[in-house]
C-alpha positions as a printed NumPy array, in Angstrom:
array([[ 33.185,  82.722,  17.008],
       [ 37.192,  83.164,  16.649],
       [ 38.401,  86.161,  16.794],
       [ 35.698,  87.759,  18.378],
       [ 35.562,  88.699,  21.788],
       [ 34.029,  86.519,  24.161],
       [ 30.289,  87.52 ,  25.67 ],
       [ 30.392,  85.435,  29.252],
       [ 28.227,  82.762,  29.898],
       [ 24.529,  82.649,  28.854],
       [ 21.776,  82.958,  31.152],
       [ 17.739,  82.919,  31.059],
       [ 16.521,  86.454,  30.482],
       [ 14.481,  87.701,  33.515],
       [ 11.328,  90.226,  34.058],
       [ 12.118,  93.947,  33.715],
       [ 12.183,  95.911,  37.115],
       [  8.702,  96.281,  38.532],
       [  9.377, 100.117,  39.873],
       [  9.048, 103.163,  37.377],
       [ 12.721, 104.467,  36.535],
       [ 14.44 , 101.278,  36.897],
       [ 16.417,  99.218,  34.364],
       [ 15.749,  95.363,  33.52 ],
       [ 16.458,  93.023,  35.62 ],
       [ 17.755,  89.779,  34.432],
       [ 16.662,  86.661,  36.629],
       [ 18.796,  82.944,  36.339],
       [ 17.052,  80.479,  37.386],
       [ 18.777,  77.17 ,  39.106],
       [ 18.787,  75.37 ,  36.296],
       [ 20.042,  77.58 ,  33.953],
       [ 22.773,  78.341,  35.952],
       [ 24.119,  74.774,  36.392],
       [ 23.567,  74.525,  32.548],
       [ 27.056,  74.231,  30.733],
       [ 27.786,  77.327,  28.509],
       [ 27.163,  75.927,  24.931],
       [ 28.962,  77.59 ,  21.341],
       [ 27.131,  78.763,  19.57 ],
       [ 27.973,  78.62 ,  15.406],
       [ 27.124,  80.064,  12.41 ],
       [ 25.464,  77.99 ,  10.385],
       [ 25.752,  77.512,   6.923],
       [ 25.752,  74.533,   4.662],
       [ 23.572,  73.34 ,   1.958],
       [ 20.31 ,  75.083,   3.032],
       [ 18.918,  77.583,  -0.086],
       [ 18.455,  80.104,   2.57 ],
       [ 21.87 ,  80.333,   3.508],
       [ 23.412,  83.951,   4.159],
       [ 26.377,  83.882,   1.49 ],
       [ 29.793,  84.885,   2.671],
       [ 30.707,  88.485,   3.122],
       [ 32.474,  89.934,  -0.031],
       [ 35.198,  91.926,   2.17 ],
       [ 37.899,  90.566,   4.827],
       [ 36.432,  90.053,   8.334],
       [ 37.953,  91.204,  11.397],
       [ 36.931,  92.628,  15.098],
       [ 36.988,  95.987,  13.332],
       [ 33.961,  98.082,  11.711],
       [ 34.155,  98.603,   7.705],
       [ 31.452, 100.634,   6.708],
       [ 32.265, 102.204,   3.276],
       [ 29.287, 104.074,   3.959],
       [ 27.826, 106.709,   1.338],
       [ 25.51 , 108.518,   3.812],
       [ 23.303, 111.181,   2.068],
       [ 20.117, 112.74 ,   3.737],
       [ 16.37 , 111.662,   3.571],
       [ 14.54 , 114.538,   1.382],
       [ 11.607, 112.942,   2.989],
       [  8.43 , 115.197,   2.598],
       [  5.513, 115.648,   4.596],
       [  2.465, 113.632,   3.995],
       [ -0.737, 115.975,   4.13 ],
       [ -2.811, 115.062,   6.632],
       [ -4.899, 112.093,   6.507],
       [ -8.421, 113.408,   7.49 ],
       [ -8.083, 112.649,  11.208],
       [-10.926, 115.11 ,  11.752],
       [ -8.328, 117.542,  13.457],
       [ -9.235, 121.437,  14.083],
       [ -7.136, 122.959,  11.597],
       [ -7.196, 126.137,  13.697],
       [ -4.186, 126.181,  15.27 ],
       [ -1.31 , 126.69 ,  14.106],
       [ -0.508, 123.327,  12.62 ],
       [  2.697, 123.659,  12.054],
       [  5.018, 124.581,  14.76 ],
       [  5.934, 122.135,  18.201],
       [  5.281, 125.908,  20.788],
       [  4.714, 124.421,  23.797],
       [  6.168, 122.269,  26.773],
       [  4.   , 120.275,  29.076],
       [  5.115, 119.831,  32.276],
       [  4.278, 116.526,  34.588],
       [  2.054, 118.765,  36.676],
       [  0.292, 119.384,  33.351],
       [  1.113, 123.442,  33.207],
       [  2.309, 124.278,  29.994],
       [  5.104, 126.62 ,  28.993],
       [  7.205, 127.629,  26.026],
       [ 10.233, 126.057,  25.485],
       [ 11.049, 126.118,  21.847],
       [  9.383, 126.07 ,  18.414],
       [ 10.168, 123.62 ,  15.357],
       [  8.682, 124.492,  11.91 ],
       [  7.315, 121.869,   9.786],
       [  8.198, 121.771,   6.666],
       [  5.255, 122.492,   4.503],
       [  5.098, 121.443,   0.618],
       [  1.317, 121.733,   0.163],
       [ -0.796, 124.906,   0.539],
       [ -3.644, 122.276,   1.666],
       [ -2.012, 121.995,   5.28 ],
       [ -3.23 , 125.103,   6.347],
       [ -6.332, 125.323,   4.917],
       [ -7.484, 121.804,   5.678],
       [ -7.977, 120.965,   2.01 ],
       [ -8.041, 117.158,   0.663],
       [ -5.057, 116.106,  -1.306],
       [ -5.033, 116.503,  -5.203],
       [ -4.106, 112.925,  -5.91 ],
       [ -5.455, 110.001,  -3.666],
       [ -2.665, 106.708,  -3.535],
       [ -4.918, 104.993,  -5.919],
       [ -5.008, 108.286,  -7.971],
       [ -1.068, 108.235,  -7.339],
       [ -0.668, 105.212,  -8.775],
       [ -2.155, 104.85 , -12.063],
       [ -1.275, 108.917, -13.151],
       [  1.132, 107.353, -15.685],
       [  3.958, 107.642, -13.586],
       [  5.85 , 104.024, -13.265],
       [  5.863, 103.113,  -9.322],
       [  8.423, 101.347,  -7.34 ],
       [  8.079,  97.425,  -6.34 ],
       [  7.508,  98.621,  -2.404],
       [  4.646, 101.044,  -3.433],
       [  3.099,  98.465,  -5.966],
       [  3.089,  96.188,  -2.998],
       [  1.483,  98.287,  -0.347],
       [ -1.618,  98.578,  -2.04 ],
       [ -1.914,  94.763,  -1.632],
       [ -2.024,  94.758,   2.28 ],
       [ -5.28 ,  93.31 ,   3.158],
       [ -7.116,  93.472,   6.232],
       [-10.75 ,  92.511,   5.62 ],
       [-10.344,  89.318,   6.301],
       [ -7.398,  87.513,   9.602],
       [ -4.362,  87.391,   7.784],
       [ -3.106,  83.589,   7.065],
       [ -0.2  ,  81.657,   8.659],
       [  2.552,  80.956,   6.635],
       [  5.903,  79.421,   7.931],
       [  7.55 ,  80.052,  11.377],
       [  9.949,  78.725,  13.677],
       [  9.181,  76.874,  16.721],
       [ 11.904,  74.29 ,  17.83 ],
       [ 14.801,  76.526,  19.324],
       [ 12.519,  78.31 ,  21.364],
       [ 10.463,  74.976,  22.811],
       [ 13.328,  72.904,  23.273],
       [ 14.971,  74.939,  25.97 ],
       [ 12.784,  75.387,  29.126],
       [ 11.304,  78.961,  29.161],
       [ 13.518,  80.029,  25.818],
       [ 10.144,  82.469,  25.026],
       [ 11.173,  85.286,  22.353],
       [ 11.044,  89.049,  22.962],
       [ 10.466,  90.457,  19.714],
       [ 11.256,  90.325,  16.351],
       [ 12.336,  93.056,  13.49 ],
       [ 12.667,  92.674,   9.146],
       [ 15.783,  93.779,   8.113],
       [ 15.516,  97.222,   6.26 ],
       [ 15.491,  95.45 ,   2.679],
       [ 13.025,  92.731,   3.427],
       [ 15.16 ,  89.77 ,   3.268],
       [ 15.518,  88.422,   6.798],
       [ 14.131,  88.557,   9.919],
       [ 16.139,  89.484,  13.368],
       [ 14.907,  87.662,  16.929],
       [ 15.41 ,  88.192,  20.465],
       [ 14.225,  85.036,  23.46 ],
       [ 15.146,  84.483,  26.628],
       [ 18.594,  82.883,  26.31 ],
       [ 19.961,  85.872,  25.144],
       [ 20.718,  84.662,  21.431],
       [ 20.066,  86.057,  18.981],
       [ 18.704,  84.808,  15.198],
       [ 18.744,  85.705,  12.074],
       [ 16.013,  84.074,   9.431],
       [ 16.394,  84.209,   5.651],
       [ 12.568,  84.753,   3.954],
       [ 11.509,  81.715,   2.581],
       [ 12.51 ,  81.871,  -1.463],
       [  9.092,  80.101,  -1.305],
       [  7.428,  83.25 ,  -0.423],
       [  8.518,  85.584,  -3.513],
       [  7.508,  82.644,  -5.759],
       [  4.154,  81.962,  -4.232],
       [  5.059,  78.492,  -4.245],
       [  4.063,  78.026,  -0.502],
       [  3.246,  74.321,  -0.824],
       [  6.826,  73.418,  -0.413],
       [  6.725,  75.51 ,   3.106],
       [  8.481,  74.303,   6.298],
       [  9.736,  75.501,   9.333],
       [ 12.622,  78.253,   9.182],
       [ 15.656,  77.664,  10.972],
       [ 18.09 ,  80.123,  11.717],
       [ 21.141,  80.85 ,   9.301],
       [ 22.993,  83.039,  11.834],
       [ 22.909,  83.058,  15.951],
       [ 24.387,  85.527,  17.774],
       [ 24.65 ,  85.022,  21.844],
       [ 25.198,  88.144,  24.172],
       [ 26.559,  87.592,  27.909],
       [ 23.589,  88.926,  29.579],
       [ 19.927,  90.302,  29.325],
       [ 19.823,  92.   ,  25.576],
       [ 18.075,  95.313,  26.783],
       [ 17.452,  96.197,  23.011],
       [ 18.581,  96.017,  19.467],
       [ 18.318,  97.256,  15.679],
       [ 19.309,  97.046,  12.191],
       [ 21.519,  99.805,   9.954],
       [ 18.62 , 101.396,   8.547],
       [ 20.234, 101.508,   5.354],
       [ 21.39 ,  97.669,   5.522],
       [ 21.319,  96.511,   1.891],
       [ 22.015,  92.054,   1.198],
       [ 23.63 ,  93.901,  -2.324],
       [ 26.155,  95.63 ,   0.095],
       [ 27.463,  93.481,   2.44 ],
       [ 29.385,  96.212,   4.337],
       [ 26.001,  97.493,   5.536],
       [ 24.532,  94.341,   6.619],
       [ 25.314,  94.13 ,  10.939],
       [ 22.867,  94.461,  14.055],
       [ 23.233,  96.902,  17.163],
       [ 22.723,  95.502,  20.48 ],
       [ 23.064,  95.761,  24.162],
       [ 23.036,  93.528,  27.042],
       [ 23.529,  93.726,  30.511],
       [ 27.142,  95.053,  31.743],
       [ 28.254,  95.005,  28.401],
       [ 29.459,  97.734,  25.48 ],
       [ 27.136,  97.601,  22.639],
       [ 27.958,  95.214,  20.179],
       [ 27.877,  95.096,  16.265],
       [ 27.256,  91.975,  14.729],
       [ 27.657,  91.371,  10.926],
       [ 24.918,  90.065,   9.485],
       [ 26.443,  87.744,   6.941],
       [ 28.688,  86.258,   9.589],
       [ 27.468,  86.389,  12.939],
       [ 31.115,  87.912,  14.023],
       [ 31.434,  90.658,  16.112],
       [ 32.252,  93.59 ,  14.457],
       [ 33.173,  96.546,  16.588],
       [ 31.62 ,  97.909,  20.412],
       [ 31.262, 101.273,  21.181],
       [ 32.055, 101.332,  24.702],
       [ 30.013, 104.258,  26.88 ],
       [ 31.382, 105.215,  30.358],
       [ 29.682, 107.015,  33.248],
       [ 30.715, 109.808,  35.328],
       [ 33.172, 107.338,  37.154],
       [ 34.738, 106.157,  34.275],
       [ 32.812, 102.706,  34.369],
       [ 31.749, 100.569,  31.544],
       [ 27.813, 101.129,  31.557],
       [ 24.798,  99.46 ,  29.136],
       [ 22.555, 100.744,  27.256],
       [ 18.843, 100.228,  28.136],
       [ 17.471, 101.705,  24.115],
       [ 19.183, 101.704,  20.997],
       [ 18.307, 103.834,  17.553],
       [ 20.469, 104.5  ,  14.284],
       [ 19.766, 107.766,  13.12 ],
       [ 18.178, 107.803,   9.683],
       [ 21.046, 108.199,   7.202],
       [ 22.869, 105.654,   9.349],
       [ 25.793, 108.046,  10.707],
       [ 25.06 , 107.941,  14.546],
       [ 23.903, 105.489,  17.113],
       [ 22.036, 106.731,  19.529],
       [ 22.029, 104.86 ,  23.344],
       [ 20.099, 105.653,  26.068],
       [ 20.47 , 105.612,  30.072],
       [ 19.453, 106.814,  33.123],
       [ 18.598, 110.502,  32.17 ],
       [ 21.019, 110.505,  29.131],
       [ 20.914, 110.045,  25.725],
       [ 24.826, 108.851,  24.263],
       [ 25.37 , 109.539,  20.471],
       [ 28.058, 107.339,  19.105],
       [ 29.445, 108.369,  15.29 ],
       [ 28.789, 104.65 ,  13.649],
       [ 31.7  , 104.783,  11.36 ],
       [ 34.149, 105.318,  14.826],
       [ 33.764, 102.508,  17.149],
       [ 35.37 , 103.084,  20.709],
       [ 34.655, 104.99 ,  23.457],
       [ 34.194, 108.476,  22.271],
       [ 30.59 , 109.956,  21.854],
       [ 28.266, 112.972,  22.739],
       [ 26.522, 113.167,  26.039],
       [ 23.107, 114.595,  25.797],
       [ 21.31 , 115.308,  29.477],
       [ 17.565, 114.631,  29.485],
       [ 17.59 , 116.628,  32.236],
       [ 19.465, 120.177,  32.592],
       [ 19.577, 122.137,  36.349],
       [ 16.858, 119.896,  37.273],
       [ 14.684, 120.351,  34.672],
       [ 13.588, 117.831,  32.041],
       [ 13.26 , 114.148,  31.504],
       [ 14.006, 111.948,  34.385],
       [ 14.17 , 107.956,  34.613],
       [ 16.079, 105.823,  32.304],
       [ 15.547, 106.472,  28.363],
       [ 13.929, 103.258,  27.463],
       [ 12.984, 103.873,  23.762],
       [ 14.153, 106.19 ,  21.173],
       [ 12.505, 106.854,  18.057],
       [ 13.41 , 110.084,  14.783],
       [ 10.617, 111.332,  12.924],
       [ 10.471, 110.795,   9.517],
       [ 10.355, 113.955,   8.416],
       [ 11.962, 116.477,  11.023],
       [ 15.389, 116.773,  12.777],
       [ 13.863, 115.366,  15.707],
       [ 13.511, 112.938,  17.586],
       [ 11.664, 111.363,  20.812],
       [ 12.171, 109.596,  23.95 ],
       [ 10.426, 107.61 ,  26.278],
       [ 11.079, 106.427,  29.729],
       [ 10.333, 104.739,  32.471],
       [  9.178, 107.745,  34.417],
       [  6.14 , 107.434,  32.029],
       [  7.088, 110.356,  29.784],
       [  8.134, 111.009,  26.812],
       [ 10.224, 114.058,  25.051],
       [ 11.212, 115.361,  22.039],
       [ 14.309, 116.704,  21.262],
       [ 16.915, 118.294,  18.104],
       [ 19.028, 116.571,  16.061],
       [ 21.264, 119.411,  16.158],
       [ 22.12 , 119.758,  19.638],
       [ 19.932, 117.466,  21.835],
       [ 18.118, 120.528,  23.144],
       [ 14.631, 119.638,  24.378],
       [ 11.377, 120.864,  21.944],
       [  8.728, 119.664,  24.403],
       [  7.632, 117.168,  27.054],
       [  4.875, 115.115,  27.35 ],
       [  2.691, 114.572,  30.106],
       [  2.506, 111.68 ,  32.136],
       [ -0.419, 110.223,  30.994],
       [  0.326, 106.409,  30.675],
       [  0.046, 104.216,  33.986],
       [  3.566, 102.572,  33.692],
       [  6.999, 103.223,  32.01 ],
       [  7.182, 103.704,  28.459],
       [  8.427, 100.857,  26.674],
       [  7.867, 101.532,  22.899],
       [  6.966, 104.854,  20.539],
       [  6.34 , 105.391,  16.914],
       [  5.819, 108.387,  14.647],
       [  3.251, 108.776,  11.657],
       [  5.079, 108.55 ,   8.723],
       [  3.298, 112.037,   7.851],
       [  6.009, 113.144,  11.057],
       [  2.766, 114.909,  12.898],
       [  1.509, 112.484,  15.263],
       [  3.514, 110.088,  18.157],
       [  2.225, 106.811,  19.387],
       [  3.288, 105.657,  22.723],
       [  2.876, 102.262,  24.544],
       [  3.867, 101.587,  28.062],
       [  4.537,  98.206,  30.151],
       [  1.398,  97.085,  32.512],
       [ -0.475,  99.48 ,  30.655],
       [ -4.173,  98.846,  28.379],
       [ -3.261, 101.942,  26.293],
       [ -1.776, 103.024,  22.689],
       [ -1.743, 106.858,  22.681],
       [ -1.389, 109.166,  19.474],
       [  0.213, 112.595,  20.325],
       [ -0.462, 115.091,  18.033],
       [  2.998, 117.33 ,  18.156],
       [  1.248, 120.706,  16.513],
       [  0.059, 120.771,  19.95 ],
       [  1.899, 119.315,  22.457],
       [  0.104, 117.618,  25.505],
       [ -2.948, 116.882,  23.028],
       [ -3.929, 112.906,  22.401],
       [ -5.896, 112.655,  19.585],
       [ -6.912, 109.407,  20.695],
       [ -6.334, 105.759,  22.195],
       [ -5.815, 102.396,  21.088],
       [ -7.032,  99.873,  23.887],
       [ -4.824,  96.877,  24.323],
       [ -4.394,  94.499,  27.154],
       [ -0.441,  94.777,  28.75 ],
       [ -0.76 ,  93.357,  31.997],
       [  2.999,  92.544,  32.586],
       [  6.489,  94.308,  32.523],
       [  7.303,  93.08 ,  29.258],
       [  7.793,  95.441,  26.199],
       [  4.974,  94.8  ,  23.674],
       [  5.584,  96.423,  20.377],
       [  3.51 ,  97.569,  18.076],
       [  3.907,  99.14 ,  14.205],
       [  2.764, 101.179,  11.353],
       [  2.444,  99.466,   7.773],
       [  4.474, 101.401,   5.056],
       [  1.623, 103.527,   4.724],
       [  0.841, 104.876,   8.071],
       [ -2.836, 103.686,   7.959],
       [ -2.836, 100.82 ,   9.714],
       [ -1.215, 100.11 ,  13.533],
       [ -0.724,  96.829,  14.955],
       [ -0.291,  95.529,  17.758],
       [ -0.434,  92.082,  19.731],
       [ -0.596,  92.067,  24.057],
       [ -0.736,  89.287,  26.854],
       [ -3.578,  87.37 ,  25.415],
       [ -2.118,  86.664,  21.731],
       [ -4.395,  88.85 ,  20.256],
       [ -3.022,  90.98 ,  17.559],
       [ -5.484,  94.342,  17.069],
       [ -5.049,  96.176,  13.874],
       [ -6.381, 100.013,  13.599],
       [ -7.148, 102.082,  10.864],
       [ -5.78 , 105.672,  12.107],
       [ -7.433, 107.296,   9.131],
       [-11.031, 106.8  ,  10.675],
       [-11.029, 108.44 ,  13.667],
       [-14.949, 109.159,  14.359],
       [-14.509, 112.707,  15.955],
       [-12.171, 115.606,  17.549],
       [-11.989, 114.792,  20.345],
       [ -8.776, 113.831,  23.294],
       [-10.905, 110.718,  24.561],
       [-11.879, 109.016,  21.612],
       [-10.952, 105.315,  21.836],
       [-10.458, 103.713,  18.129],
       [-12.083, 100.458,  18.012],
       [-10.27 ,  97.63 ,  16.042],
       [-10.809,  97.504,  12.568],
       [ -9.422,  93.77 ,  12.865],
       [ -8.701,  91.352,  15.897],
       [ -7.167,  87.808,  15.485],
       [ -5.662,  85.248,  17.898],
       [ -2.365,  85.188,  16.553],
       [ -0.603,  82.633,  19.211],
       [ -1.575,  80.853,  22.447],
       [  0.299,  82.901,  24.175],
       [  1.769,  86.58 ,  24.708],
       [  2.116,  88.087,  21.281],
       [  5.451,  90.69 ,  22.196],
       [  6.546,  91.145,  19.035],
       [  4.585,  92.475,  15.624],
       [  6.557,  93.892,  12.484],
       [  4.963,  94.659,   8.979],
       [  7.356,  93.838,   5.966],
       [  8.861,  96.979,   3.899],
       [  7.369,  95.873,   0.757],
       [  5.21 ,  92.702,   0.572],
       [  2.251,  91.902,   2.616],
       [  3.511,  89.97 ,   5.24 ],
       [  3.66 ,  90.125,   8.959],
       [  6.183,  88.768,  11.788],
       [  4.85 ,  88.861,  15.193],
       [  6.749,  86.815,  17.992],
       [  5.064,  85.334,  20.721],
       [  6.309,  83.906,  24.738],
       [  6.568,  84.846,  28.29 ],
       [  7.928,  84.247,  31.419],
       [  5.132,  81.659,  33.156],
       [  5.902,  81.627,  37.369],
       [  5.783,  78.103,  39.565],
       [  4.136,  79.44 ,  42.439],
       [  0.554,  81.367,  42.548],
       [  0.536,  85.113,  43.66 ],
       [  1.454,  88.607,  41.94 ],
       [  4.36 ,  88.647,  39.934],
       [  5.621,  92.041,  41.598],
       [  8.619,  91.365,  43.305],
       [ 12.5  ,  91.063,  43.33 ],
       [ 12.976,  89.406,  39.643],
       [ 16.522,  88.326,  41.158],
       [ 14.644,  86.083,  43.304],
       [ 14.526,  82.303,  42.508],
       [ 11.122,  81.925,  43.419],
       [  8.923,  83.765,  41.679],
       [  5.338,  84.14 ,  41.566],
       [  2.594,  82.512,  38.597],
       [  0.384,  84.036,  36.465],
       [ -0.983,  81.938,  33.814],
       [ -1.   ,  77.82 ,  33.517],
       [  2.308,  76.517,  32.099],
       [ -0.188,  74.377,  29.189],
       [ -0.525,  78.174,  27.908],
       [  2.882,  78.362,  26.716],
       [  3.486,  79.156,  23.01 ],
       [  7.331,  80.076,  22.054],
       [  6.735,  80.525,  18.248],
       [  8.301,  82.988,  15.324],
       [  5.197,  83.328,  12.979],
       [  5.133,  84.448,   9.167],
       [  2.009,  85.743,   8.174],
       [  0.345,  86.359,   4.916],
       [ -1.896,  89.827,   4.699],
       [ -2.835,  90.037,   1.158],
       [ -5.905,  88.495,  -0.605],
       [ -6.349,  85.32 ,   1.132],
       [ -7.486,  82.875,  -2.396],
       [ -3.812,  83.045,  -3.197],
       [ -3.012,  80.624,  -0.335],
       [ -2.99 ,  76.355,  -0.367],
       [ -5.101,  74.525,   1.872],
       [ -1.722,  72.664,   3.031],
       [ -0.862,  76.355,   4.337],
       [ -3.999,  76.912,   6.158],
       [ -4.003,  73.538,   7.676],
       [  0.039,  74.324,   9.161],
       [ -1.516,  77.255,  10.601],
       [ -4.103,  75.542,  12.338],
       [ -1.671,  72.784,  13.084],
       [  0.899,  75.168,  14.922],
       [ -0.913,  77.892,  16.381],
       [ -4.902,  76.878,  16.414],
       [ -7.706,  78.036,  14.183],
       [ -7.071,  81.987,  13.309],
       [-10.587,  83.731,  14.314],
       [-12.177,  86.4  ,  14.395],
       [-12.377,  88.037,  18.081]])
């Protein structure tokens, strides 16, 4: 990558920190330290999926051209979670302390649009109701009501040989770009790749299906503690198209998309003037600020002014607030607001404004947070945590309240995600086993704060860990990424992850380093030849 600058050497991504409060810890084994540093290229060439070239001059520098304008999101009514409608359900009132005592802190109205809020009434128009009123609907809304989930959704496509051809090269996620188009993946040797969809896929022609390969790779120098796309990222705009990320004693990076060059870093400093990383990474909504988080601070960078100049937000004020590192950030759909989890197992919500704090939740997960999620309706948080069996859904008209769990099975340090479909009924999630759960939030049996939803749908999805799951903007497709770190020796895999020898949890025969594209509509629209790659490549899809 000429005129970029250079990222160090690579090295094998290691096991987050086993204590509550600490970063990631990255772990190179022998062999991958005597390994020569390789280049790695952008490649493009004669492939149809090729990324084209970018329309404007590159350079180290960040071109935006950006035309931000804000969401006039609304709120959704609620979805007949068989809440008490009692309270006031509208306002955040209250802060929970760790102890569980609550106290005032501050109150947020939600913005109201329907008289129904307050009175509990059902909407006037249902989505089908919505749909078919005359009114012409966008492609993305035509599309959701295809999402399918009475039956194991069907193995497509994926990509398997860059991640089994290095030893222990297992990926740590996966994201769809804002528009649909590609898909952005994190592994172990701290690359990472950008996939074009298949053309094959918005023909339904899926006979012609073969593996993906990556059109763009882009490495970082260390352990790549998180990353994320411009939320408003357009393939029709090619100034929008780049990638946030941040890696281990490095600035945060921005990476064009179309390229694979290095845009721009935004470069935050501590107290001592010394070039710190980022352990979470979020855009705001309209794109204008990234937001970074540390060890009880949240740094807001303004996107379109790269450098070292940004906002410092405390999590915690005269010892009071949010301690541990800020692991996760997340902005609700429809509020200037937005929440943060860390590894002290808590998580907090805070303005857009001024980064004041609105409320804190209580501890109630067993380890660090490691992933949240709002309702697209903006009234309800859902919180996951690292060595921990639970999904939790906050409701934030009353702070401290979980309307109920999702049981999963997390029984390592690494982050698992999990994600809403476009309409906000359906979470998924994979964990440790391969198993991907999928919940329908809009059938929660009772009111009650320890109701545990049952699956509406459980599937093996890969052999191994499944860490990553992401639900396309528009079509009915899944991405879920699968891979973990599998130890030599037998024993508990708590520990100094600096250490070269390292305990074992699972037989190294379990091992299944895969990028999987999965089809969730009505299942008679796909070949046998695509069934028969699936059970090829990942085993027979079945019902748990």
């Amino acid at each position: 990558m000429s005129g970029q600058e250079q990222c160090g050497s690579f090295s094998s991504a290691g096991q987050e920190a086993e204590g509550d409060g600490e970063p990631p810890h990255g772990a190179d084994s022998a062999t991958d330290k005597d390994q020569d540093q390789k280049d790695i290229t952008t490649e493009y060439g004669s492939s149809a999926a090729s990324k084209q070239p970018r329309l404007c001059g590159q350079g180290a520098t960040l071109t935006l051209n950006l035309n931000i304008t804000s969401s006039n999101s609304t709120v959704q009514p609620d979805m007949g979670l068989g809440m008490d409608q009692e309270h006031d359900g509208g306002k955040l009132s209250e802060h929970v302390q760790a102890d569980g005592e609550v106290k005032a802190v501050a109150k947020v109205e939600f913005e109201q649009n329907q008289d129904q809020e307050d009175t509990g009434e059902e909407p006037k128009e249902t989505e089908d109701e919505q749909t078919n009123n005359g009114t012409e609907c966008s492609p993305s809304e035509a599309q959701h009501l295809h999402l399918d989930f009475s039956q194991n959704p069907q193995m497509l496509t994926g990509s398997w040989a860059d991640y089994t051809n290095a030893p222990e090269n297992y990926l740590k996620g996966c994201k769809w770009a804002p528009d649909g188009s590609c898909i952005l993946s994190n592994s172990a040797d701290n690359v990472l790749r950008v996939y074009n969809l298949p053309p094959e896929l918005y023909s339904y022609n899926w006979n012609g299906l073969t593996e993906m390969t990556p059109v763009l790779k882009m490495a970082e120098g260390d352990t790549v503690y998180d990353y994320c796309w411009f939320p408003k990222m357009s393939s029709l705009d090619p100034d929008t198209c780049f990638i946030a990320s941040s890696s281990r004693d490095n600035p945060v990076h921005i990476w064009d998309a179309f390229s694979g060059d290095l845009r721009a870093t935004f470069r935050p400093y501590n107290h001592l003037d010394e070039l710190t990383a980022a352990y979470s990474l979020c855009f705001s909504p309209d794109g204008s600020q990234l937001y970074c988080g540390f060890d009880k601070m949240v740094r807001v960078f303004d996107t379109e002014r790269p450098g070292r100049d940004c906002a410092e937000r405390p999590t915690v004020v005269k010892k009071q607030g949010q301690n541990g590192i800020i692991s996760c950030i997340a902005f609700s759909p429809c509020q200037s607001l937005y929440a943060c989890g860390s590894y002290s197992r808590t998580a907090g919500l805070y303005s857009c404004q001024d980064g004041s704090m609105l409320a804190l939740l209580p501890p109630r997960h067993h380890g660090g947070l490691t992933h949240l999620l709002f309702s697209q309706n903006g009234y309800h948080l859902y919180t996951g945590g690292r060595k921990d069996p639970e999904i939790l859904c906050w409701d934030l008209r009353d702070p401290g309240r979980v309307l109920f769990s999702l049981k999963r099975s997390v029984n390592t340090n690494q982050r698992i995600y999990f994600d809403l479909d476009p309409s906000g009924r359906f979470l998924l999630s994979g964990d440790t086993d391969g198993v991907v759960s999928v919940w329908d939030t809009y059938t929660v049996p009772s009111y009650s704060t320890e109701d545990v939803l049952q699956p509406h749908l459980q599937f093996r999805a890969h052999r191994d860990c499944t860490n990553g799951i992401c639900v396309h903007p528009f079509m009915p497709l899944l991405v879920t990424s699968s891979g973990q770190r599998h130890f030599a020796l037998n024993g508990d895999s708590e520990g100094n992850s600096d250490s070269e020898e390292e305990a074992v949890t699972s037989p190294r025969g379990h091992e299944d380093n895969t990028l999987s594209i999965w089809w969730a509509g009505p299942l008679g629209s796909v070949s046998d030849k695509v069934a028969d790659t699936a059970a090829t490549h990942t085993g027979d899809v079945v019902q748990v």
